[in-house]
C-alpha positions as CSV (number, residue, x, y, z in Angstrom):
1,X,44.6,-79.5,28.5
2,X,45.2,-82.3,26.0
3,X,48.7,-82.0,23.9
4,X,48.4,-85.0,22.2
5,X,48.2,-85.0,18.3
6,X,44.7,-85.2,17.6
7,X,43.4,-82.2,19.7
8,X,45.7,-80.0,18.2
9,X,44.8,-81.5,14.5
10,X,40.9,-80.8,15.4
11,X,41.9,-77.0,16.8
12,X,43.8,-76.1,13.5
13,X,41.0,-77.7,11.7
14,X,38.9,-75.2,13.3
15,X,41.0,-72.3,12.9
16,X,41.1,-72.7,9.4
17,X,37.3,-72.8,9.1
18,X,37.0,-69.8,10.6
19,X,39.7,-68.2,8.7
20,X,38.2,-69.1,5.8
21,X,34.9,-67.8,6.4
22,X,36.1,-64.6,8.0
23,X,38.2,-64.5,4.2
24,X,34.9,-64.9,2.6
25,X,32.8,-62.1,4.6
26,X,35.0,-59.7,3.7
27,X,35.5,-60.5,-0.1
28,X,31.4,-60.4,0.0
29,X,31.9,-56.7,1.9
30,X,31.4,-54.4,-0.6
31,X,31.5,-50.7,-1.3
32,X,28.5,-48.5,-1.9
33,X,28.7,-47.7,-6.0
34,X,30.2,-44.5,-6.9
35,X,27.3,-43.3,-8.7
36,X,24.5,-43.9,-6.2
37,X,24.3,-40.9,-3.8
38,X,24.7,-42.4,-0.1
39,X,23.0,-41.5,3.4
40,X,26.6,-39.8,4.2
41,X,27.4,-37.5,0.9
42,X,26.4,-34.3,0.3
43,X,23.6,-34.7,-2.2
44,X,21.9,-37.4,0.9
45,X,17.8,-36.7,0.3
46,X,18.1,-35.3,-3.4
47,X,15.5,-36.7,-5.5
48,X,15.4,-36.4,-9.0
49,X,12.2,-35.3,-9.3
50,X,12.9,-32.3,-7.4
51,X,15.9,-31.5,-9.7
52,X,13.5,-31.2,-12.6
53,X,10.1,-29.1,-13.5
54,X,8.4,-29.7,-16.3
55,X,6.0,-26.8,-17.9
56,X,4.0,-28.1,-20.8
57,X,2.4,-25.5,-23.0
58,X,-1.0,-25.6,-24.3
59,X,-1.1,-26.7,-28.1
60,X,-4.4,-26.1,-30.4
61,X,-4.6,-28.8,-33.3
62,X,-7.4,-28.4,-36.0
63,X,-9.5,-31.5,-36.5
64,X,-7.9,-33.6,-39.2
65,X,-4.3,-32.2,-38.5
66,X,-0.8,-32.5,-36.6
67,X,0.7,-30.3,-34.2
68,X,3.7,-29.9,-32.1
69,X,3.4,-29.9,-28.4
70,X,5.9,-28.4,-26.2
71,X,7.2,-29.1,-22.9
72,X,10.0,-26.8,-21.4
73,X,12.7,-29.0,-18.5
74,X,14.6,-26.4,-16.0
75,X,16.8,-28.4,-14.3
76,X,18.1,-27.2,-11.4
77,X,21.2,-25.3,-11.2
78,X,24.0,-27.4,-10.4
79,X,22.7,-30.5,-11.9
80,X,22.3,-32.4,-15.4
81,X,19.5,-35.3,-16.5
82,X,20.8,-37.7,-19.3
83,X,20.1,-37.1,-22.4
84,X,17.9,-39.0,-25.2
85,X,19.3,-41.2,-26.5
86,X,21.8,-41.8,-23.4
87,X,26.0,-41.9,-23.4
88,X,25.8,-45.0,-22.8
89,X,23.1,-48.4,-22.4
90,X,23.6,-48.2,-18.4
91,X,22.6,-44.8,-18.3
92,X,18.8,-43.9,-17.7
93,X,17.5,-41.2,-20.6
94,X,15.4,-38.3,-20.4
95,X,12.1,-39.5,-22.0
96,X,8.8,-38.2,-22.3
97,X,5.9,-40.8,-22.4
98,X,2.4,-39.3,-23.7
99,X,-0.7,-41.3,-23.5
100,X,-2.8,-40.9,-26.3
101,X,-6.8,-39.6,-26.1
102,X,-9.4,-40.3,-27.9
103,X,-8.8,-39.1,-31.2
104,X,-5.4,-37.9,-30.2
105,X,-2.7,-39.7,-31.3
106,X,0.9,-39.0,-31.0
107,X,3.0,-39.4,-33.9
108,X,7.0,-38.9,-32.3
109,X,9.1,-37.4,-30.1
110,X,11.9,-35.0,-30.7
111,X,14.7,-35.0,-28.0
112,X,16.5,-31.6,-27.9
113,X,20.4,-31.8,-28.9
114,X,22.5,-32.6,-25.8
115,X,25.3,-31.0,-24.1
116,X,28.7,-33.3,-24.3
117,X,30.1,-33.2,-20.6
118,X,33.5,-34.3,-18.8
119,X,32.4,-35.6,-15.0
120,X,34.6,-36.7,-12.9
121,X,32.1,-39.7,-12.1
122,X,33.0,-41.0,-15.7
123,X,35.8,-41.6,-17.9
124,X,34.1,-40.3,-20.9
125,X,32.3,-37.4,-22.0
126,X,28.6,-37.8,-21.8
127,X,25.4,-36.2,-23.6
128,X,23.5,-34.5,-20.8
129,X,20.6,-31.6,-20.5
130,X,21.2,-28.5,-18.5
131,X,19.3,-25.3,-17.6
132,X,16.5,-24.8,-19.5
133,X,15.4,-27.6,-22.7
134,X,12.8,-28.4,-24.7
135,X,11.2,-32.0,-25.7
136,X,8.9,-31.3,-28.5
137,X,5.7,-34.2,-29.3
138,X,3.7,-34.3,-32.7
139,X,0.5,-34.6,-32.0
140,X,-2.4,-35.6,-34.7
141,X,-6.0,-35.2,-34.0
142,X,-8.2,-37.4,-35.9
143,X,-11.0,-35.9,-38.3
144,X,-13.8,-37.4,-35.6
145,X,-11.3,-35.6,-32.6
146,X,-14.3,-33.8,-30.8
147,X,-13.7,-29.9,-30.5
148,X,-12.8,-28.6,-26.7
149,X,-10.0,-29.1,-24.5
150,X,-8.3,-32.3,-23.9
151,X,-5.8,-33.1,-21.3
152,X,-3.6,-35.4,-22.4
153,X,-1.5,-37.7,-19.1
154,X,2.4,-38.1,-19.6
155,X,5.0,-39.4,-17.7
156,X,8.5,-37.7,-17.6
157,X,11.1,-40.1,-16.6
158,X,14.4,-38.3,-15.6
159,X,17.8,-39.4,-13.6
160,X,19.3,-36.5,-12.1
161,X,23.0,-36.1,-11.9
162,X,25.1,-33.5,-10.3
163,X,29.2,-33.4,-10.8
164,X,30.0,-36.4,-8.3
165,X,27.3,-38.5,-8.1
166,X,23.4,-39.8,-10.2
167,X,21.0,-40.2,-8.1
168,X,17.8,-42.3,-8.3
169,X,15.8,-42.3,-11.4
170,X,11.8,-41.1,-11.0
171,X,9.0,-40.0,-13.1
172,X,7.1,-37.0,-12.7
173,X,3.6,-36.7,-13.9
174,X,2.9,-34.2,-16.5
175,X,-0.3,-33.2,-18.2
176,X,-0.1,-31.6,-22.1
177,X,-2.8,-29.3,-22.8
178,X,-4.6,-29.8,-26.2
179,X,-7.8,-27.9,-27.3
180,X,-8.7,-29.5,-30.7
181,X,-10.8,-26.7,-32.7
């Protein structure tokens, strides 16, 4: 055992490394976000997807003219998607992505008007879709649009949320059905 000045200079040295990376680790240790649903919490497994259905309704256009297609959400009880536009930049919005066909074009979307919540996830209220809503498409059909049913392909991109937590964005796929006469 040496007690002479310069083993005891090279042990502190090498105490203090160690303390200092030890200090490091756990400032780099961090905790799960509150908004992301963990393996331990209640909602563990809940996809958004799941959360929502989405029941388009058949729409009949005339060659030549626009029409409005439907598509009815029911989000599951218990739960909330974020609205169009979204609270706030961060936050992933309900949005409803037609592609067109040929000689189907779509003109806009309409977002139903949101719900203004309190959760206790966030400090302010935010625009959210419960229960049963509707996101409405114009749809124009060219003059050339050949007559018959069309299906058109849409993705439905939703975060579901419930009072403590968001969970992972997903898209659903979703097919509008258009019979041009």
């Amino acid at each position: 055992m040496c007690i002479c000045g310069i083993c005891v200079k090279e042990n502190m040295k090498t105490l203090i490394a160690i303390l200092i990376l030890c200090c490091c680790l756990a400032a780099c240790a961090q905790a799960p976000p509150e908004n992301v649903a963990t393996s331990g919490s209640e909602g563990a497994g809940v996809k958004s997807v799941d959360v929502v259905q989405a029941r388009p309704e058949e729409v009949t256009l005339a060659a030549g003219e626009s029409g409005e297609a439907t598509v009815k959400l029911q989000i599951r009880s218990g739960y909330h998607v974020n609205a169009n536009p979204p609270s706030f930049p961060y936050l992933k919005a309900t949005e409803l992505d037609i592609t067109p066909a040929e000689g189907i074009a779509v003109e806009f979307m309409r977002y139903p008007d949101p719900l203004t919540k309190k959760f206790s996830f966030s400090e302010q209220p935010l625009a959210v879709y419960e229960g049963e809503t509707i996101v409405k498409a114009r749809l124009k059909a060219d003059k050339t649009a050949k007559s018959g049913k069309h299906n058109l392909s849409a993705k439905l991109r939703v975060q579901a949320c419930d009072d403590h937590v968001c969970y992972a964005p997903g898209t659903l796929d979703v097919t509008v059905p258009v019979t041009i006469k």
